[in-house]
VMD Tcl script that builds the backbone (N, CA, C; Angstrom):
set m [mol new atoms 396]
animate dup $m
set s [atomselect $m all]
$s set {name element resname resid chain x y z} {
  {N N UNK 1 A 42.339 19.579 80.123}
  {CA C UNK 1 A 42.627 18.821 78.931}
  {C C UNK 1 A 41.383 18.018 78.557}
  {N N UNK 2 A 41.331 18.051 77.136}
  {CA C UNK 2 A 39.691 16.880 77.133}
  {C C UNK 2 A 40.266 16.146 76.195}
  {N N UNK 3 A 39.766 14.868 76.428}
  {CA C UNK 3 A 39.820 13.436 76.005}
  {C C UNK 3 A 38.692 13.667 74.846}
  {N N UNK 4 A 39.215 12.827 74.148}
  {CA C UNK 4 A 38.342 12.392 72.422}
  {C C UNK 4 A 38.657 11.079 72.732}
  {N N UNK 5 A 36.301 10.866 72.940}
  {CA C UNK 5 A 36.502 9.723 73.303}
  {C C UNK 5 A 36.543 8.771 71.614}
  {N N UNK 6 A 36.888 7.677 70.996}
  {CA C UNK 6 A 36.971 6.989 69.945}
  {C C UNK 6 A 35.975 6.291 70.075}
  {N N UNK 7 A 35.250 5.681 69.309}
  {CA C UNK 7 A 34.175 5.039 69.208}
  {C C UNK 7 A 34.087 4.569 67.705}
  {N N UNK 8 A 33.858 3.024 67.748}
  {CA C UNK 8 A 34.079 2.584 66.663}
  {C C UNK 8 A 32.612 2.118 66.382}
  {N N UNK 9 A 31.610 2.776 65.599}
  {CA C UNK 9 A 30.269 2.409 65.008}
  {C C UNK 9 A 30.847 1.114 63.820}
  {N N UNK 10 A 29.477 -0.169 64.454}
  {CA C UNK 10 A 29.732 -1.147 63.691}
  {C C UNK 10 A 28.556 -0.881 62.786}
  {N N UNK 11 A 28.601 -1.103 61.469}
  {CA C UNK 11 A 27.562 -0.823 60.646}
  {C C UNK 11 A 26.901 -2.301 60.176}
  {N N UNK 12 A 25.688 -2.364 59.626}
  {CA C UNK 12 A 25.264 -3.841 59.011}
  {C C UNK 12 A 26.187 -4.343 58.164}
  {N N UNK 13 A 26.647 -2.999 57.433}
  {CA C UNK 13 A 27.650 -3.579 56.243}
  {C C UNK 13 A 28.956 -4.546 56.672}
  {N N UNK 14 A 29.192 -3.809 57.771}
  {CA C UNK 14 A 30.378 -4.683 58.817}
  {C C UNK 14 A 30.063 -5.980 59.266}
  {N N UNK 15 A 29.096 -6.278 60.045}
  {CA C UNK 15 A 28.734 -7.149 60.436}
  {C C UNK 15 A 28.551 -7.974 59.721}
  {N N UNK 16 A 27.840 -8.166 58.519}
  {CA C UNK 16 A 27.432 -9.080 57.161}
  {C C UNK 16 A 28.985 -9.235 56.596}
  {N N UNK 17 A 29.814 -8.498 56.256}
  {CA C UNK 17 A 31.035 -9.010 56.257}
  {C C UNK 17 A 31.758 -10.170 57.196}
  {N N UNK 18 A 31.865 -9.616 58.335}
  {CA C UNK 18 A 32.047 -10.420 58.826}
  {C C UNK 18 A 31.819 -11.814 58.791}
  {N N UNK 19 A 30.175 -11.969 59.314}
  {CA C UNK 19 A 29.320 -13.432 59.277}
  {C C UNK 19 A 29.946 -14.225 57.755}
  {N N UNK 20 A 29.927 -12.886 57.056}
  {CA C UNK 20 A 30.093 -14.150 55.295}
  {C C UNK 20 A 31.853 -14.857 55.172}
  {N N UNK 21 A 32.750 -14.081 56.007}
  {CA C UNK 21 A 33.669 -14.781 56.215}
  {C C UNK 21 A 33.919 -15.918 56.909}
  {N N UNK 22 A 32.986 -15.419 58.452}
  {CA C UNK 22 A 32.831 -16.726 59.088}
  {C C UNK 22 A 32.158 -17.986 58.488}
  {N N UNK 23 A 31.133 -17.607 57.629}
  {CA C UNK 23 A 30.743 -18.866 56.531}
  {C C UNK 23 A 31.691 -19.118 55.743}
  {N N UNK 24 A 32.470 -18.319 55.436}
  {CA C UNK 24 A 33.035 -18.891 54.413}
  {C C UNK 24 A 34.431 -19.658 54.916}
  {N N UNK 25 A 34.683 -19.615 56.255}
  {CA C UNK 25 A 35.727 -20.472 56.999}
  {C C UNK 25 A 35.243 -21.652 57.275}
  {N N UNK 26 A 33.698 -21.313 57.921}
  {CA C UNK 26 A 32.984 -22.956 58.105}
  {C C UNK 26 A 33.092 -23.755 56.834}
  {N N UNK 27 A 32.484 -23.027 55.840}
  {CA C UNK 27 A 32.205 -23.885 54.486}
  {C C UNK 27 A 33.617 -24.876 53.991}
  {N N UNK 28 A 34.555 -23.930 53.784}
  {CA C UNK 28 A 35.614 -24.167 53.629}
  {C C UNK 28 A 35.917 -25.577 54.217}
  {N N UNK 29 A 35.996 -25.458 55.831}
  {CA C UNK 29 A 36.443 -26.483 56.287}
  {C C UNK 29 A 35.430 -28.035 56.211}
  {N N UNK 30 A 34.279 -27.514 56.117}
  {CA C UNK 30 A 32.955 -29.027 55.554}
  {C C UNK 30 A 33.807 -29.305 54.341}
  {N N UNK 31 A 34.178 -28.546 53.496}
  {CA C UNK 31 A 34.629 -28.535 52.069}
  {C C UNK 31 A 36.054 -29.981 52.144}
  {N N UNK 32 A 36.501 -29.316 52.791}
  {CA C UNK 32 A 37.775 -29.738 53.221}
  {C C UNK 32 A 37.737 -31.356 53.817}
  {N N UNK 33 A 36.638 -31.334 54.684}
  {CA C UNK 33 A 36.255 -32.614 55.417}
  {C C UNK 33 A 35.769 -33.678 54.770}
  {N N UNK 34 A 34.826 -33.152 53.345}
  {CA C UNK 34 A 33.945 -33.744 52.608}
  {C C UNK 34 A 35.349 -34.510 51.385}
  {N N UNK 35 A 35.942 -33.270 50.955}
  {CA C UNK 35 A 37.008 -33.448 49.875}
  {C C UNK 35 A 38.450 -34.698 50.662}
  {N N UNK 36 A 38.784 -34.439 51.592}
  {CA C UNK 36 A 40.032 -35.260 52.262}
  {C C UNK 36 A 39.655 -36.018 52.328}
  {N N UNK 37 A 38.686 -36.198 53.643}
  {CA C UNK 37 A 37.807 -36.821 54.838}
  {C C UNK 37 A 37.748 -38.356 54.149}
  {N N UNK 38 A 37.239 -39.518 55.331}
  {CA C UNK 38 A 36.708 -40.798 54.485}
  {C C UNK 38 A 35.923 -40.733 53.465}
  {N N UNK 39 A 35.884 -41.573 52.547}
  {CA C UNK 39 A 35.244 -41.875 51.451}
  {C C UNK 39 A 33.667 -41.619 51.827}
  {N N UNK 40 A 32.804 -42.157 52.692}
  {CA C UNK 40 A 31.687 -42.258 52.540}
  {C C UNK 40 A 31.721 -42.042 54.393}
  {N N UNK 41 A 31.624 -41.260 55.155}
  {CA C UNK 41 A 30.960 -41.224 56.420}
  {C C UNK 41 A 29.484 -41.289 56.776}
  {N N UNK 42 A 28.798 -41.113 55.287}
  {CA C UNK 42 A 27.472 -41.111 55.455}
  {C C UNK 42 A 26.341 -42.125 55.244}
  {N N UNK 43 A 27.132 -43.541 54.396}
  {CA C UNK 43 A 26.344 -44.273 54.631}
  {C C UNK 43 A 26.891 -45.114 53.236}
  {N N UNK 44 A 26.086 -45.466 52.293}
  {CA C UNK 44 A 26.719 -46.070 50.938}
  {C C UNK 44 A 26.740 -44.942 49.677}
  {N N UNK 45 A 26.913 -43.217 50.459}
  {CA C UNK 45 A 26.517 -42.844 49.184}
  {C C UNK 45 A 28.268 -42.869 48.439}
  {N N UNK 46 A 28.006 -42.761 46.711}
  {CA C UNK 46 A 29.155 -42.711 46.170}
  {C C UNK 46 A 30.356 -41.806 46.411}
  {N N UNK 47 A 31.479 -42.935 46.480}
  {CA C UNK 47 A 32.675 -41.542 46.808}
  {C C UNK 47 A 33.028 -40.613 46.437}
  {N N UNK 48 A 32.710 -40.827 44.953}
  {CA C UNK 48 A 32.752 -39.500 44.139}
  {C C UNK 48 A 31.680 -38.020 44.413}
  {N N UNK 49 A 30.703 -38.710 44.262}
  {CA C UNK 49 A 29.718 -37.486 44.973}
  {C C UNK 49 A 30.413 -36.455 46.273}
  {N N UNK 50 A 30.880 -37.670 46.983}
  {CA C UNK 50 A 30.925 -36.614 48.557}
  {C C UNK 50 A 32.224 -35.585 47.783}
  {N N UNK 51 A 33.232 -36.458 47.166}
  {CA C UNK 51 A 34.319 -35.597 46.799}
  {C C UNK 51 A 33.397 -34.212 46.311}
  {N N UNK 52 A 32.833 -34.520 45.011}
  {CA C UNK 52 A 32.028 -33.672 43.839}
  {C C UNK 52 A 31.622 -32.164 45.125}
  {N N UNK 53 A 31.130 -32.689 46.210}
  {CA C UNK 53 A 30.527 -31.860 47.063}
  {C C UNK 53 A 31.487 -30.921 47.669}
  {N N UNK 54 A 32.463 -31.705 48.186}
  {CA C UNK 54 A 33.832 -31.388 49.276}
  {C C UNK 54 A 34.420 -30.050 48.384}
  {N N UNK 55 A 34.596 -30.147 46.793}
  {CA C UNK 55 A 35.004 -29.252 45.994}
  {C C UNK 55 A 34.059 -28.197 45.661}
  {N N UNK 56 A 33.159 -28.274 45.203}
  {CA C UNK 56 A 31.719 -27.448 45.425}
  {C C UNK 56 A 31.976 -26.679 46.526}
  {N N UNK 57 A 31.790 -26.966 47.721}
  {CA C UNK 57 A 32.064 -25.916 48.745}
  {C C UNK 57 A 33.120 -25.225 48.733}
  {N N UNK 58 A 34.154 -25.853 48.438}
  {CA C UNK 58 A 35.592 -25.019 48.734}
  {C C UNK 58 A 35.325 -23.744 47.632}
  {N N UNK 59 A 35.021 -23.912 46.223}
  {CA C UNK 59 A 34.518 -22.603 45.292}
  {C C UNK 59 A 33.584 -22.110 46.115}
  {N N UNK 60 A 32.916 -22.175 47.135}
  {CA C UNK 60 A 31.677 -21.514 47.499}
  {C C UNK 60 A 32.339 -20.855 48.488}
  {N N UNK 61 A 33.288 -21.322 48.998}
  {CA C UNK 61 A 33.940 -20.603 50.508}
  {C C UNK 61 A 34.892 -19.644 49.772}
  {N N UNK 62 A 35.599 -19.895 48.581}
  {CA C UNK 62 A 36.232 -18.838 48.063}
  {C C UNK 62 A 35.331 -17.585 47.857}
  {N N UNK 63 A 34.398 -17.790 47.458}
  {CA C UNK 63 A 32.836 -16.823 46.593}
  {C C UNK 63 A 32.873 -15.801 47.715}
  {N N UNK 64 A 32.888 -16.781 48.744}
  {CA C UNK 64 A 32.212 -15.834 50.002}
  {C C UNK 64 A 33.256 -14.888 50.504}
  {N N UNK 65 A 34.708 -15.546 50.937}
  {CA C UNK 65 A 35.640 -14.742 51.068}
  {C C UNK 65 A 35.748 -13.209 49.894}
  {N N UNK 66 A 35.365 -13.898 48.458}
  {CA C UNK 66 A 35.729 -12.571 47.731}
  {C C UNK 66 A 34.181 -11.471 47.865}
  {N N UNK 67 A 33.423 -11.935 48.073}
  {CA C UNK 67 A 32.036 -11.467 48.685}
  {C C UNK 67 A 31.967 -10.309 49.379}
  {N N UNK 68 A 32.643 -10.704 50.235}
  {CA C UNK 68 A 32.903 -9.969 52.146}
  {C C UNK 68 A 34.105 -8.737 51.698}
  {N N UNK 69 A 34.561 -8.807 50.445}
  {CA C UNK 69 A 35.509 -7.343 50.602}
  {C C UNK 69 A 34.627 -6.506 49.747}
  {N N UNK 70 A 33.241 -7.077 48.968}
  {CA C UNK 70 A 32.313 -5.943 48.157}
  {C C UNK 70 A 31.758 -4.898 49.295}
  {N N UNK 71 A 31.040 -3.620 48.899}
  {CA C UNK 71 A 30.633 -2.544 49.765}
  {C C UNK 71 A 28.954 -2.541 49.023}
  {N N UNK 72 A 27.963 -1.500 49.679}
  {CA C UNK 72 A 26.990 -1.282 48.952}
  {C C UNK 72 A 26.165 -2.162 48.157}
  {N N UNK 73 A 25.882 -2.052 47.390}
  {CA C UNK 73 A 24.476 -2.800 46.778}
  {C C UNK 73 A 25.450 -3.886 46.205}
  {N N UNK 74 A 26.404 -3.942 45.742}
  {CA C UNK 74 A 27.182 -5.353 45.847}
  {C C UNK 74 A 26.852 -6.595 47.236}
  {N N UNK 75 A 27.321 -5.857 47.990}
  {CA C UNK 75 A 27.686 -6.180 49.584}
  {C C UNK 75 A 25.839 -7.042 49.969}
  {N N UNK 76 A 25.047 -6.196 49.813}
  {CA C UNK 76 A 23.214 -6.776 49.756}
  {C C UNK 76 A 22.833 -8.003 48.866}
  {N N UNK 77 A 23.393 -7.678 47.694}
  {CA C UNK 77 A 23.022 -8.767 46.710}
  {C C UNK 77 A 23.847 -9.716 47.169}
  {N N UNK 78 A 25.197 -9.921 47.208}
  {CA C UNK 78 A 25.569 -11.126 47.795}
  {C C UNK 78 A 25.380 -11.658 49.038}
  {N N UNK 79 A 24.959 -11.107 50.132}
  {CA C UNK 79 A 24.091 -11.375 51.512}
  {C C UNK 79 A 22.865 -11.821 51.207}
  {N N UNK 80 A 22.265 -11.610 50.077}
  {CA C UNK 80 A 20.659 -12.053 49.645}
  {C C UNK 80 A 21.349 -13.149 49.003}
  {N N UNK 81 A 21.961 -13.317 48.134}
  {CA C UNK 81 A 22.307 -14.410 47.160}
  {C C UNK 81 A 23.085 -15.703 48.258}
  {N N UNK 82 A 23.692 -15.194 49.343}
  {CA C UNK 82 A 24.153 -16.493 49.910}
  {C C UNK 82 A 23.319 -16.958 50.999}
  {N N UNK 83 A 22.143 -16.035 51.612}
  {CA C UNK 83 A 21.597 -16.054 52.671}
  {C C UNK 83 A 20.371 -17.028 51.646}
  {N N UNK 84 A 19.835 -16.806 50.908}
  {CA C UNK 84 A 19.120 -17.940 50.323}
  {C C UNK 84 A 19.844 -19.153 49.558}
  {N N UNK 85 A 20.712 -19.200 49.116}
  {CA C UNK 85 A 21.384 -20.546 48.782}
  {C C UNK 85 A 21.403 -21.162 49.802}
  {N N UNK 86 A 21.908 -20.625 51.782}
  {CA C UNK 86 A 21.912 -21.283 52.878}
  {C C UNK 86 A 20.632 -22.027 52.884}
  {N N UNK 87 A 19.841 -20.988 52.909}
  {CA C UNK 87 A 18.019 -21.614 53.144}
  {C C UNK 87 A 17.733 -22.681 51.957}
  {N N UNK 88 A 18.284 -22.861 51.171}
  {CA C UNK 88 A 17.847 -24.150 49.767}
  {C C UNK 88 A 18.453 -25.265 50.321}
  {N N UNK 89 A 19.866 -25.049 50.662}
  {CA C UNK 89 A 20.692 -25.689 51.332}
  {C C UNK 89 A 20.210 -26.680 52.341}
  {N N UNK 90 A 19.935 -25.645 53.420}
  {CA C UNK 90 A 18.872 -26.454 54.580}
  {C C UNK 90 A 17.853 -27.507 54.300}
  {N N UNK 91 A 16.646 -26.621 53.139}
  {CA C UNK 91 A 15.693 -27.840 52.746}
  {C C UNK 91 A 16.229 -28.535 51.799}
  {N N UNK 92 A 17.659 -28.793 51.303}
  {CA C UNK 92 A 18.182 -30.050 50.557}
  {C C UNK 92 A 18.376 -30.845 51.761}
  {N N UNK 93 A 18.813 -30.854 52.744}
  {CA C UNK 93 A 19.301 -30.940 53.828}
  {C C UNK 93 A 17.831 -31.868 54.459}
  {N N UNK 94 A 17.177 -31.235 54.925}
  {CA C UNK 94 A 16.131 -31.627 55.443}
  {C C UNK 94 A 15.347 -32.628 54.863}
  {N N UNK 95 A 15.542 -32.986 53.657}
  {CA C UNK 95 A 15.334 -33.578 52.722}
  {C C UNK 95 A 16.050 -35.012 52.343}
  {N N UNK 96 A 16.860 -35.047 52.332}
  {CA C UNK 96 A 17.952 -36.256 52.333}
  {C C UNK 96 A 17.703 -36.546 53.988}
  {N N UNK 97 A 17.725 -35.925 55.094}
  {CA C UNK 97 A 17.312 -36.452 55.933}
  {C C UNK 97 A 15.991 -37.580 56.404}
  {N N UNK 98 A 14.792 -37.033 55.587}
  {CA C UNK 98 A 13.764 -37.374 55.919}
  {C C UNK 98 A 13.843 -38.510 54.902}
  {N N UNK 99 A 14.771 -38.742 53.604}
  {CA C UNK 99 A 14.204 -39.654 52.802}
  {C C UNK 99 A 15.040 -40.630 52.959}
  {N N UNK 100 A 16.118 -40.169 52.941}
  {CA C UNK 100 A 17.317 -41.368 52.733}
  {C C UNK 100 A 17.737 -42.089 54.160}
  {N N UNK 101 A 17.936 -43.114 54.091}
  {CA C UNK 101 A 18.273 -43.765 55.340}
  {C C UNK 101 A 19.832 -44.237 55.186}
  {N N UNK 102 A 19.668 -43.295 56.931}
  {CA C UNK 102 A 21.381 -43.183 57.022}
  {C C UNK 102 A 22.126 -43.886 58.249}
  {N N UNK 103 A 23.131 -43.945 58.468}
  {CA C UNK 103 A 23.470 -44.296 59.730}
  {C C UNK 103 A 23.707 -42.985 61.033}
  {N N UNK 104 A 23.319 -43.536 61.939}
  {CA C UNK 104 A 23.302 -42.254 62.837}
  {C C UNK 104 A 24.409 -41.222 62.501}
  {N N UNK 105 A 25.581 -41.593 62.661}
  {CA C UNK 105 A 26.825 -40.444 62.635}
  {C C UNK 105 A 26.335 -39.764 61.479}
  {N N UNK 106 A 26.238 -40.569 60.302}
  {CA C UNK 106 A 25.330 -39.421 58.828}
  {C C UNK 106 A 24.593 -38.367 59.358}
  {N N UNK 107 A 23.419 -39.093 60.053}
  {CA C UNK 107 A 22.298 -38.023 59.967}
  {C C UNK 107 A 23.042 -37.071 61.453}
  {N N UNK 108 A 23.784 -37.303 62.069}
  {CA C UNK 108 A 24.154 -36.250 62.698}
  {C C UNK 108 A 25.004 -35.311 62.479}
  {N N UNK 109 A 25.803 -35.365 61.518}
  {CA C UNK 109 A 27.066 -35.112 60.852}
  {C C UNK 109 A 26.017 -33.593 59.827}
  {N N UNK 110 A 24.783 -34.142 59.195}
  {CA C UNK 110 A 24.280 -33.302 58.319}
  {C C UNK 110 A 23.430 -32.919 58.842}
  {N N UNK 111 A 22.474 -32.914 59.969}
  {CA C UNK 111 A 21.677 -31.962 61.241}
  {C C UNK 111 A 23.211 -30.953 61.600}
  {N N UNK 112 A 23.686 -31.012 62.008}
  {CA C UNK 112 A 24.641 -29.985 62.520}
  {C C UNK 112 A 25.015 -29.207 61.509}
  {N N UNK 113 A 25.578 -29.719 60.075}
  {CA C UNK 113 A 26.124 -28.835 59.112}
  {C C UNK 113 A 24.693 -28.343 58.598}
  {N N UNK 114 A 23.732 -28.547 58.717}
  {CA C UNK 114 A 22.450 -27.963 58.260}
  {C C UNK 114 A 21.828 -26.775 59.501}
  {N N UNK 115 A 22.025 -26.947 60.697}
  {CA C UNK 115 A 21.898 -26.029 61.340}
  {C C UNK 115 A 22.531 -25.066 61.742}
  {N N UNK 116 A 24.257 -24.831 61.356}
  {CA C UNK 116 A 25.067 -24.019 61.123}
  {C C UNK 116 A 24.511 -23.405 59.972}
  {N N UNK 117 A 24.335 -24.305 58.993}
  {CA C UNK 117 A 24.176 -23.323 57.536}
  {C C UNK 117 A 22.453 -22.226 57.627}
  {N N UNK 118 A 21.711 -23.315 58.757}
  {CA C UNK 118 A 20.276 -22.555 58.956}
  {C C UNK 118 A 20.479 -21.071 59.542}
  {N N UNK 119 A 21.431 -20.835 60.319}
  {CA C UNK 119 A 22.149 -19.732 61.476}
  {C C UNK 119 A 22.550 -18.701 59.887}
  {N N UNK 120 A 23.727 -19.270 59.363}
  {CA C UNK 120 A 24.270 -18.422 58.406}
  {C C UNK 120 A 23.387 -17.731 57.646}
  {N N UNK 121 A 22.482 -18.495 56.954}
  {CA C UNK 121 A 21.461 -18.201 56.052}
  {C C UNK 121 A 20.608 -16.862 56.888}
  {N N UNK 122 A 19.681 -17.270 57.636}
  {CA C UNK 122 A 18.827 -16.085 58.527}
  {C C UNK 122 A 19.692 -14.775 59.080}
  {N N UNK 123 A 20.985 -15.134 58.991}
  {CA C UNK 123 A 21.691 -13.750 59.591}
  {C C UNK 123 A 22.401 -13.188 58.531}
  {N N UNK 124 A 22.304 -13.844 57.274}
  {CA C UNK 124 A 22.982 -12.787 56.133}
  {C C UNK 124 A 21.847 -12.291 55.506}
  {N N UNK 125 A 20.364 -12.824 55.682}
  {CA C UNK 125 A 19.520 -12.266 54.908}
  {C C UNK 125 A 19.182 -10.785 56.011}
  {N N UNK 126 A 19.001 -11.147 56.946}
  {CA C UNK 126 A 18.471 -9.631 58.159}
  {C C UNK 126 A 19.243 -8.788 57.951}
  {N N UNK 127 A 20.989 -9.199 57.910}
  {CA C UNK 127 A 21.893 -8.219 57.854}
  {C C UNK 127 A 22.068 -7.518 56.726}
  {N N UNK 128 A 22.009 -8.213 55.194}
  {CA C UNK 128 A 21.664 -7.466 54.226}
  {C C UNK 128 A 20.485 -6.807 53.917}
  {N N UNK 129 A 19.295 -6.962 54.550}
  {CA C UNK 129 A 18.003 -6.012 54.660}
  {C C UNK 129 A 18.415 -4.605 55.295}
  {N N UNK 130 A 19.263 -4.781 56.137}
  {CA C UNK 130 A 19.530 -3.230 56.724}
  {C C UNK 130 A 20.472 -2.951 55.994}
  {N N UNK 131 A 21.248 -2.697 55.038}
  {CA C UNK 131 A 22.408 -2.288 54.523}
  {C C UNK 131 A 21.310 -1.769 53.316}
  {N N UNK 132 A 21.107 0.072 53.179}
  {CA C UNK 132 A 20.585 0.712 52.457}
  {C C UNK 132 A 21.375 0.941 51.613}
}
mol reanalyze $m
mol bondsrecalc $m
mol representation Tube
mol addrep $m
């Protein structure tokens, strides 16, 4: 009797799906944290802003969810299109860090969500480079 062995080939296209969901669960939930969350965890900035932001992401975590079911040169362009918004992201990020003076939990609160988003960014751009 012979066995058929199954083997499930993961493709870039798979994988970049994936990751953009997993961003788009992280995002979601910053979204969520920023939008509920205290008024200002970060220091005196305005409450409205953080809200303004908290909602901003949550459309961005939707984007990504509807993103991750495109195929093909869809599937690339939006891995290029979110993998560099991550990277702008970061140096906004890096940026409000270096200028604005915050209280520690701030600047640690946005080093972490900036180095998650640094991770996301570099692995949707590689993964959409291989997706021919």
């Amino acid at each position: 009797m012979t066995a058929l062995a199954t083997s499930e080939t993961t493709t870039a296209a798979d994988r970049l799906r994936t990751v953009l969901r997993a961003d788009a669960l992280v995002t979601g939930g910053v979204g969520l944290l920023a939008l509920l969350g205290p008024t200002s965890p970060y220091g005196d900035t305005a409450g409205w802003l953080v809200r303004a932001v908290g909602a901003v992401l949550l459309v961005v975590a939707a984007e990504l969810l509807i993103a991750s079911r495109w195929d093909g040169a869809r599937l690339r362009l939006a891995g290029t299109v979110f993998g560099e918004l991550a990277l702008a992201w970061v140096v906004a990020t890096v940026a409000v860090l270096a200028l604005v003076d915050l209280p520690t939990s701030g600047r640690e609160i946005l080093a972490v969500v900036g180095l998650a988003t640094l991770a996301f960014g570099v692995t949707e751009l590689r993964l959409a480079r291989r997706i021919s």
